[in-house]
C-alpha positions in Angstrom: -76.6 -37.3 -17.9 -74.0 -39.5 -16.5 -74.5 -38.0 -12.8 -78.0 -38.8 -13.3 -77.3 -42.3 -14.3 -74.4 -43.7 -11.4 -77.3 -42.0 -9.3 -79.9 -44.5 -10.3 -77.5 -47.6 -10.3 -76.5 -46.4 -6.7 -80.5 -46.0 -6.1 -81.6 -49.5 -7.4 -78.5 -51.2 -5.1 -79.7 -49.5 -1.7 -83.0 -50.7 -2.7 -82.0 -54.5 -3.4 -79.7 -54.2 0.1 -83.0 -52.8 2.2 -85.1 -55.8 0.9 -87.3 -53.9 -0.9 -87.9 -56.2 -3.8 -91.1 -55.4 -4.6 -90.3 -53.3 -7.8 -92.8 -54.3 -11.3 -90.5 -53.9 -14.2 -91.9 -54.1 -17.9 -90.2 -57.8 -17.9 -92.7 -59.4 -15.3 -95.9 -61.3 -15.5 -97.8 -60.2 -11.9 -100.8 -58.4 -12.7 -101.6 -55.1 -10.6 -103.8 -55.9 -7.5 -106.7 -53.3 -8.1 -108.4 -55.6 -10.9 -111.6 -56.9 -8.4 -113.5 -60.1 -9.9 -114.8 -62.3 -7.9 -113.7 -65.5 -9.6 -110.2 -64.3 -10.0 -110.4 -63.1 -5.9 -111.8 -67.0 -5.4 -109.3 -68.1 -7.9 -106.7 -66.6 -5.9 -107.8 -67.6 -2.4 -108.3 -71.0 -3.6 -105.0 -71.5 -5.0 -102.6 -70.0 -2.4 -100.0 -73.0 -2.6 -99.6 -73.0 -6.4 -99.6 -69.2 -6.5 -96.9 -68.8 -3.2 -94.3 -70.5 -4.7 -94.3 -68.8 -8.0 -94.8 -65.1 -6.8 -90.7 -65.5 -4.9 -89.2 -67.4 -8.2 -90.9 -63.9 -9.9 -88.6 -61.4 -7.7 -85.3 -64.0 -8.3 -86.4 -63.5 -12.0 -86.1 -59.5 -11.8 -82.5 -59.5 -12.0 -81.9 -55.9 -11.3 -78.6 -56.8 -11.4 -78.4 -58.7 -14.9 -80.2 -55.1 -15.6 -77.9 -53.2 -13.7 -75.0 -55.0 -15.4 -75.7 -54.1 -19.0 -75.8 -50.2 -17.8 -72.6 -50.5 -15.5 -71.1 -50.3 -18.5 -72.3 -47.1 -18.8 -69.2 -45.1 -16.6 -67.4 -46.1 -20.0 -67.6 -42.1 -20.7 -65.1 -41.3 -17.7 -62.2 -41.8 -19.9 -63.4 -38.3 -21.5 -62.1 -36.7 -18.2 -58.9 -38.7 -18.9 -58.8 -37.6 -22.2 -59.3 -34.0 -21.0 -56.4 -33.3 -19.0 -54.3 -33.9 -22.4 -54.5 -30.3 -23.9 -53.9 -29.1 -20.2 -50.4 -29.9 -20.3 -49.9 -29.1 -23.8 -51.0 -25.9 -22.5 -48.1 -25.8 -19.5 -45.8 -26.5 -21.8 -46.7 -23.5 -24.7 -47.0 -21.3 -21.5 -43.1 -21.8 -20.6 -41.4 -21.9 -23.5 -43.1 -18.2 -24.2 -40.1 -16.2 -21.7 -37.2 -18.4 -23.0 -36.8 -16.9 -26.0 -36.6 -13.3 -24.3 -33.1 -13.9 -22.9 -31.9 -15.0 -26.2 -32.9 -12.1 -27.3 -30.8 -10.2 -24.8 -28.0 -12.7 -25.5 -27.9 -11.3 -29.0 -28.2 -8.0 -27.8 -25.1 -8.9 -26.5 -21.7 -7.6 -28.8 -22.8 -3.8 -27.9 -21.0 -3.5 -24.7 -23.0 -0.3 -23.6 -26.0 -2.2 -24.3 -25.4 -5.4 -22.7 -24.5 -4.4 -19.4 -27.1 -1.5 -19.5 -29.7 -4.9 -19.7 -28.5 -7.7 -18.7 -27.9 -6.6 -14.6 -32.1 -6.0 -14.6 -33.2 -9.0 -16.1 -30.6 -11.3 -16.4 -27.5 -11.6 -14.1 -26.7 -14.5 -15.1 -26.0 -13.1 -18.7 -24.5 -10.3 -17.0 -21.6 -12.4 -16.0 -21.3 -13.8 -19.6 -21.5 -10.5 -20.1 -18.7 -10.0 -18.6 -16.8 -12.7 -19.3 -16.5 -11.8 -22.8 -16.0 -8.7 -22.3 -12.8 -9.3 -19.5 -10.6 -11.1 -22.4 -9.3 -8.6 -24.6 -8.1 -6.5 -21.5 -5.8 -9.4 -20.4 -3.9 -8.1 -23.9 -2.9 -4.6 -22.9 -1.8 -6.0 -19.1 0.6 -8.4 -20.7 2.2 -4.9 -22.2 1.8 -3.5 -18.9 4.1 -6.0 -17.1 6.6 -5.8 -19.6 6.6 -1.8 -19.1 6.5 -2.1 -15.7 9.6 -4.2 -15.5 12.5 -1.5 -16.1 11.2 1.7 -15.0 14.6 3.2 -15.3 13.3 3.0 -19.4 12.3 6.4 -19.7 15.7 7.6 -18.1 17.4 5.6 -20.8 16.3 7.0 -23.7 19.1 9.0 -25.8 18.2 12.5 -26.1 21.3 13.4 -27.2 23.1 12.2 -29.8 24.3 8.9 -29.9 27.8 9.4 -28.3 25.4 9.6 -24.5 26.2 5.9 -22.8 22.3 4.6 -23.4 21.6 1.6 -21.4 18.7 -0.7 -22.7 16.8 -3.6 -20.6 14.9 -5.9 -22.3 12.0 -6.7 -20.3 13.0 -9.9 -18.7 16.2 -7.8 -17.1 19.0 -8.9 -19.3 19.9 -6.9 -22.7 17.4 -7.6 -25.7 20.2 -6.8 -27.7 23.5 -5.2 -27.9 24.4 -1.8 -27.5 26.2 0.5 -29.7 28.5 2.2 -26.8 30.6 5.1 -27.6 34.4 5.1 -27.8 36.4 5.8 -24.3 39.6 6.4 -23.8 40.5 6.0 -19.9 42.8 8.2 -18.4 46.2 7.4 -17.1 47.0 6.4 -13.7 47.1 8.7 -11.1 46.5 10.1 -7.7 44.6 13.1 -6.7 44.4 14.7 -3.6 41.5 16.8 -2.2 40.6 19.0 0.4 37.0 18.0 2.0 34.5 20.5 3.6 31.4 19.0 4.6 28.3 19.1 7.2 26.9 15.9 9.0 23.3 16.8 10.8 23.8 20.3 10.8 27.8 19.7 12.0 30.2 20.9 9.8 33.5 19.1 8.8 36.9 19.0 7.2 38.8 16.2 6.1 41.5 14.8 3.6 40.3 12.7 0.8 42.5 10.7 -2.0 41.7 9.0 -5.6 43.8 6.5 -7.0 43.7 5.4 -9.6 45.6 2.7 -11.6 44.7 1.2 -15.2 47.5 -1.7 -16.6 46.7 -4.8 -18.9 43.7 -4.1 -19.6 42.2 -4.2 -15.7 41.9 -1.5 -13.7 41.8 -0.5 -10.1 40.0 2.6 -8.1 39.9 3.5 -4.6 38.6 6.9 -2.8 39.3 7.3 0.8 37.7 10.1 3.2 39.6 10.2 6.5 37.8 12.6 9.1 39.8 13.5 12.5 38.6 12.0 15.3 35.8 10.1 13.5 37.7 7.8 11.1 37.9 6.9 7.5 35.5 5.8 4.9 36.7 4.0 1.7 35.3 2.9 -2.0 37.1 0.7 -4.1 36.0 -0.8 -7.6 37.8 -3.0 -9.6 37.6 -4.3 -13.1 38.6 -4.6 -16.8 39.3 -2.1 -19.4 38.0 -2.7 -22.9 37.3 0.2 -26.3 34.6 1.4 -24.5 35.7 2.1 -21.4 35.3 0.5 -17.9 33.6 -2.8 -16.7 33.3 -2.9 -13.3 33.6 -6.6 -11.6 33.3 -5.6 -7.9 32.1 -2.0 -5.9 32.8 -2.0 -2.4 32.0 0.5 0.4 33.3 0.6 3.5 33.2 2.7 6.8 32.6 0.3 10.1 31.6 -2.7 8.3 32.1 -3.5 4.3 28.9 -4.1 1.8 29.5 -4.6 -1.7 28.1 -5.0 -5.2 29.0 -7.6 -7.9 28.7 -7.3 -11.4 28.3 -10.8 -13.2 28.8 -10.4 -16.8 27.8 -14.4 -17.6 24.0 -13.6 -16.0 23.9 -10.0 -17.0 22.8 -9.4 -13.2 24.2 -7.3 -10.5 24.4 -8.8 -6.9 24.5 -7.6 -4.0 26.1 -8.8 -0.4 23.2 -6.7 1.4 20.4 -9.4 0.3 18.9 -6.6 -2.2 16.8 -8.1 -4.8 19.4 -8.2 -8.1 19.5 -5.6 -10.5 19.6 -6.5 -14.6 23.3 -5.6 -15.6 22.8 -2.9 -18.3 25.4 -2.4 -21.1 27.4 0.3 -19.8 26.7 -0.2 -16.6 29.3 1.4 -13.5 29.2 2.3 -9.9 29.2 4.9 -8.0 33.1 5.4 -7.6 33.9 3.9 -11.6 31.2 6.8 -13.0 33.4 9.6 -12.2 36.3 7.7 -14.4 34.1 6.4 -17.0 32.5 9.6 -17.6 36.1 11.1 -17.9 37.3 8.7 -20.2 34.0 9.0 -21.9 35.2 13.0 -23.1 38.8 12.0 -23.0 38.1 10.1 -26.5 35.6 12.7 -28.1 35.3 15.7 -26.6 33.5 17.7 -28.7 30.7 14.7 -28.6 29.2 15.8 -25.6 28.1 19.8 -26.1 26.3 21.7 -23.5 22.9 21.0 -23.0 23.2 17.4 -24.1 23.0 14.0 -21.7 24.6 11.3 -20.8 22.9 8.3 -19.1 24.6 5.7 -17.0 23.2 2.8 -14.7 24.7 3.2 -11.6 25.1 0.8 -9.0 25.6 1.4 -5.1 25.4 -1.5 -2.5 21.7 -1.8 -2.7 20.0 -0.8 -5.6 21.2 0.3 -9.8 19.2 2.8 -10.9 19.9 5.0 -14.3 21.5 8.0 -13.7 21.7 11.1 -15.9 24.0 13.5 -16.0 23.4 17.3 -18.0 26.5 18.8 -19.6 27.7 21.9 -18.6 29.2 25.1 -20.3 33.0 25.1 -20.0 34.2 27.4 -17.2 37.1 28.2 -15.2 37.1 27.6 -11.0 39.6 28.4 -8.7 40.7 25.5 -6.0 43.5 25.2 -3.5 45.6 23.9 -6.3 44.7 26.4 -9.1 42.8 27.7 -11.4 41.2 25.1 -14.3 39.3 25.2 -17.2 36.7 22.1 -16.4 32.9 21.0 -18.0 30.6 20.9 -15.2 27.9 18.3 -15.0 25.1 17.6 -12.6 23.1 15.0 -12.2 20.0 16.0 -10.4 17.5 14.2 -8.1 14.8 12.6 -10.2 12.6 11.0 -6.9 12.8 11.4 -3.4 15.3 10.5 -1.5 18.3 11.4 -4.8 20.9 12.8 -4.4 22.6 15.8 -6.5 26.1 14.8 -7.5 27.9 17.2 -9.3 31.0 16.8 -10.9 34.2 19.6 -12.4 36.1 17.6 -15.3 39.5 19.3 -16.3 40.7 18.6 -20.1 44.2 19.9 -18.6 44.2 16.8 -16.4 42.3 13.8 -19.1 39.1 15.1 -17.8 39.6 13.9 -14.2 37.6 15.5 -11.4 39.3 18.4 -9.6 36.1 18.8 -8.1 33.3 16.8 -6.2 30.0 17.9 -4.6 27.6 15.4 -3.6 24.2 16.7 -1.3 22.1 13.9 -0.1 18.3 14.5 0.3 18.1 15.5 3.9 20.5 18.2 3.6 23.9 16.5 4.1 26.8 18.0 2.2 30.4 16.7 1.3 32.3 18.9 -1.6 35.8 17.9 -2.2 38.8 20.1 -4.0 41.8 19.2 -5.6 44.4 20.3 -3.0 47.3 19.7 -5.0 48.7 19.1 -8.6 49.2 15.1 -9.0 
């Protein structure tokens, strides 16, 4: 209808441009020509001036366009297109919201962790690594645990499985001491020096050499130095010094020697061990000793309650050499009786042996007839090498 219509407007205004005004609407007064009479024919002819001018006024008066006017109004009914589009986007917009919901759905899905990551990776990733995130934050609780553990791992070597006589060091987890330590009674023994006879083998060389312990304890300090003199290839020393309290040694300074001197230093104050080798520092445990004190410590250790330390039991000791202070434990013994260059002697034997690669088996003969000192050393490092030193003599 309305195609039909902007048709004839256009129709009527190509006819007005061509000149083509010779359209009859209802609205004019010219009668048709076909009417033949001979007075109006005379009429007419007779009459052409009068009748000229008022046929052109008669075209002017056919306003097509005061008719066309009154039906341009007619396009009025395009705003219906206009008004049309309007449940088109209402449409768009019901058609999108329709998938949002379907993630939220998942979202919720969410608190069964098999669930959730069995769905979220194939439709949503990006709720995958929420996911995730959510998931992530309660693991961060056992790793703090974790570091703490991870800290000492000498802890598992420290824990008494004897009875509480054994010389238990405890770290806290930040290194130092998280509290103190019941430490059994020692008694050290009195000063002294021992002599030994050393066999050994170097590389798959074998060796003999003279080795002496002496020891001196006075006003509540206490000195110790072991020296290993080989012939032709020199002399090797350890010396540790320190004070003497109820329970037994505290070492200040360990110092090994052969061509050039490292050493290990034992600050109370910090409750650190340092070392002149640029090793990272070691926690000071309670107890702690080095490698040449031990042997005193652990003989003072019996000297004040032998019957504390039965066969089969342990004692545990942080040892420190010149580069590292690990937790050493030794296994006692049965009682026995040896023979060495200076007699025979009933002794307890313990033995600490290698818990990692690289240990070394230390093993040690304490005499009650002498206050538990060693008559008798053996120490085998890991790639075979062998020292074992005798009493040679009766102090």
């Amino acid at each position: 209808m309305l195609t039909a219509l902007v048709a004839l407007v256009l129709g009527l205004h190509l006819v007005l441009l061509a000149g083509g005004i010779t359209l009859q609407l209802p609205g004019t007064a010219r009668a048709p020509a076909p009417p033949a009479t001979g007075a109006s024919a005379s009429a007419a002819n007779a009459e052409p001036p009068a009748t000229a001018p008022a046929a052109r006024p008669q075209p002017v008066q056919v306003s097509t366009v005061r008719w066309i006017v009154p039906v341009a109004p007619a396009p009025a009914p395009r705003p219906e297109p206009a008004s049309r589009p309007k449940p088109a986007p209402k449409a768009a917009p019901m058609a999108l919201p329709a998938p949002v919901p379907e993630p939220v759905a998942v979202a919720q899905a969410a608190p069964e962790p098999a669930e959730a990551v069995a769905l979220a990776p194939a439709e949503t990733p990006a709720i995958a690594s929420q996911e995730v995130a959510v998931s992530e934050p309660p693991t961060p609780a056992p790793e703090a645990p974790a570091e703490a553990v991870a800290a000492p791992p000498a802890t598992p070597e420290t824990a008494p499985t004897s009875e509480p006589t054994s010389t238990t060091p405890s770290a806290a987890t930040d290194g130092k001491a998280s509290a103190p330590v019941a430490l059994p009674p020692a008694t050290p023994p009195p000063s002294t020096r021992l002599h030994y006879d050393v066999t050994g083998n170097v590389k798959g060389i074998g060796y003999k050499a003279q080795g002496t312990l002496d020891w001196a304890v006075a006003d509540g300090r206490y000195e110790a130095r072991m020296e290993m003199r080989v012939l032709l290839l020199g002399s090797r020393s350890q010396t540790s010094i320190g004070h003497v309290g109820p329970n037994g040694l505290m070492p200040e300074r360990f110092a090994d020697k052969s061509r050039s001197e490292k050493a290990a230093h034992f600050d109370a104050a910090q409750q650190r061990i340092r070392f002149s080798s640029n090793a990272p520092e070691a926690p000071l445990q309670p107890g702690a000793q080095d490698r040449l004190s031990l042997f005193l410590q652990l003989a003072s250790l019996l000297q004040a309650r032998p019957q504390a330390y039965a066969a089969g039991q342990t004692v545990d000791m942080q040892v420190a050499g010149t580069g590292d202070a690990p937790v050493w434990r030794f296994d006692v013994g049965e009682e026995s009786t040896i023979s060495l260059p200076a007699g025979e002697f009933r002794v307890r034997h313990l033995v600490r042996q290698p818990r990692k690669e690289f240990d070394s088996t230390v093993e040690m003969w304490l005499a009650p007839s002498l206050h538990h000192l060693p008559v008798r050393l053996r120490v085998k490092q890991s790639n075979g090498d062998v020292a074992d030193q005798q009493l040679s003599q009766m102090p």
